[in-house]
C-alpha positions in Angstrom: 10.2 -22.6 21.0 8.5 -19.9 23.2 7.7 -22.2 26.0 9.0 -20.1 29.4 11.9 -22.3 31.5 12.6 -21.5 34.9 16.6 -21.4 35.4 17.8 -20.3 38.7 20.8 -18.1 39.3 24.4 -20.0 40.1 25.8 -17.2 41.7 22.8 -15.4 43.6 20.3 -17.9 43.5 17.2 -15.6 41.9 14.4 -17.6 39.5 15.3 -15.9 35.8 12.5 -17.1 33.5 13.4 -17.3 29.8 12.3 -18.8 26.3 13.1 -22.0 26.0 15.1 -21.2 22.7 17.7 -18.6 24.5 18.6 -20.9 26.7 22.1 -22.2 24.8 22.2 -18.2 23.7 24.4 -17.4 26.9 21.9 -16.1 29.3 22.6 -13.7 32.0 20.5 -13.8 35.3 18.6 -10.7 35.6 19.2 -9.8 39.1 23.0 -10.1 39.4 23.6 -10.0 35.3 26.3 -13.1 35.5 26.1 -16.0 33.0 23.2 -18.5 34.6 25.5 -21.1 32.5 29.5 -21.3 33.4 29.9 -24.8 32.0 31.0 -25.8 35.5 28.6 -27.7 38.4 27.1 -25.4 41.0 28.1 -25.6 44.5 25.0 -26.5 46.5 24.8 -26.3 50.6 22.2 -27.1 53.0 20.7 -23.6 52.3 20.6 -23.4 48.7 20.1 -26.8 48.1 16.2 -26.7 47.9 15.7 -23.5 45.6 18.8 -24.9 43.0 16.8 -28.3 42.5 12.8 -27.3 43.0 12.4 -23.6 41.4 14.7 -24.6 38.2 12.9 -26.5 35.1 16.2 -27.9 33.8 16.6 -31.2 35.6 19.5 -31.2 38.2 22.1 -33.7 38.2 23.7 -34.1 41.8 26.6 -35.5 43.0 26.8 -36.0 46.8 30.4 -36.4 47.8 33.0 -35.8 50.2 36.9 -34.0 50.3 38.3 -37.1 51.6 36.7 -39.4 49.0 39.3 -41.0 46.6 36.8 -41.9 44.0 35.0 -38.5 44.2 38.1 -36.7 43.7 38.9 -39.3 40.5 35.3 -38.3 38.9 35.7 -34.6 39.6 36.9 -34.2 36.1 34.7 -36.4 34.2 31.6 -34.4 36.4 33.0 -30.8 35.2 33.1 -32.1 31.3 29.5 -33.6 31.6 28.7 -30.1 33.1 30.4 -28.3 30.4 28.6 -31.1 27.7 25.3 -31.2 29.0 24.5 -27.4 29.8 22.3 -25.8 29.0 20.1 -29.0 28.6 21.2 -30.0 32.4 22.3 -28.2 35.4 24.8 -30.3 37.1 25.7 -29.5 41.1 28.4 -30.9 43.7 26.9 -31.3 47.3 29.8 -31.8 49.9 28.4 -34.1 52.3 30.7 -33.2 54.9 29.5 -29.3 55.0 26.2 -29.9 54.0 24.8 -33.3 56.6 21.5 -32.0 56.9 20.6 -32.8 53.0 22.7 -35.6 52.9 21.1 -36.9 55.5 17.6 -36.3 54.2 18.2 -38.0 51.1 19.8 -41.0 52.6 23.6 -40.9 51.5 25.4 -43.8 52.6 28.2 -44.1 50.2 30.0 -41.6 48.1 29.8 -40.9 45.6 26.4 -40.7 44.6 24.7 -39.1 41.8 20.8 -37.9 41.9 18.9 -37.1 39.0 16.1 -34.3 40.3 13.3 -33.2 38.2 11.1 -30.8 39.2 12.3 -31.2 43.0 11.7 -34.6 43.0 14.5 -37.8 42.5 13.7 -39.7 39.4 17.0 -41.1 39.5 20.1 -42.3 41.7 23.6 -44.5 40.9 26.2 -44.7 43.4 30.1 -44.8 42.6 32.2 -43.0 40.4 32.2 -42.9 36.9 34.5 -41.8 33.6 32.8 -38.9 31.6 31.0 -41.0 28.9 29.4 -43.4 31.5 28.3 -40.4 33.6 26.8 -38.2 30.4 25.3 -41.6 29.1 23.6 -42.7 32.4 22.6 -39.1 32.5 20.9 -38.9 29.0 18.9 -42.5 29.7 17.2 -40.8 32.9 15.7 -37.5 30.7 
């Protein structure tokens, strides 16, 4: 495979373009030279929010919830083992609601959780309430 993908940075947010191929060959970004995959979702706010899910070519998986949600904290696991399953294929994010209302709000979130599929900066996909690992990577894999 030699087609370029886009991946942006976890940590410091630069654009790292790579092959295709390298991508599951643990990757380091080229600006800050830590791993762009840590098997663990990326925290997104109201100011990284746009770059994380429009510059990157790996759809983004997104799951709008809140520190006082019961069900969020019951999927928390089941969201880092899709993230650690999925990656490199997938970049999967956490938005907190609570510290992040601007995005929340321009996407709509009324219940929590909620889970957005993004491709190419735009939705494609959306499912609210919480769900066990194989449900989540399932629902996941029927959207790409």
């Amino acid at each position: 495979m030699s087609d370029m993908q886009h991946v942006v940075c976890p940590h410091c947010g630069a654009v790292n373009r790579l092959p295709a191929g390298r991508l599951g060959q643990g990757p380091k970004c080229g600006k800050c030279k830590k791993p762009l995959f840590t098997g663990h979702p990326v925290e997104l706010n109201d100011n990284n929010f746009e770059r994380q899910v429009t510059r990157s070519d790996l759809p983004v998986v997104v799951d709008f919830w809140a520190p006082w949600c019961g069900p969020c904290k019951m999927m928390a696991p089941a969201f880092e083992q899709a993230a650690a399953q999925l990656e490199p294929r997938v970049r999967l994010a956490k938005l907190n609601t609570e510290s992040a209302p601007r995005t929340a709000a321009r996407f709509g979130i009324r219940s929590i959780p909620t889970l957005a599929i993004f491709r190419n900066g735009q939705e494609v996909a959306r499912q609210a309430g919480a769900m066990d690992a194989r449900s989540l990577i399932q629902w996941i894999q029927s959207h790409l």
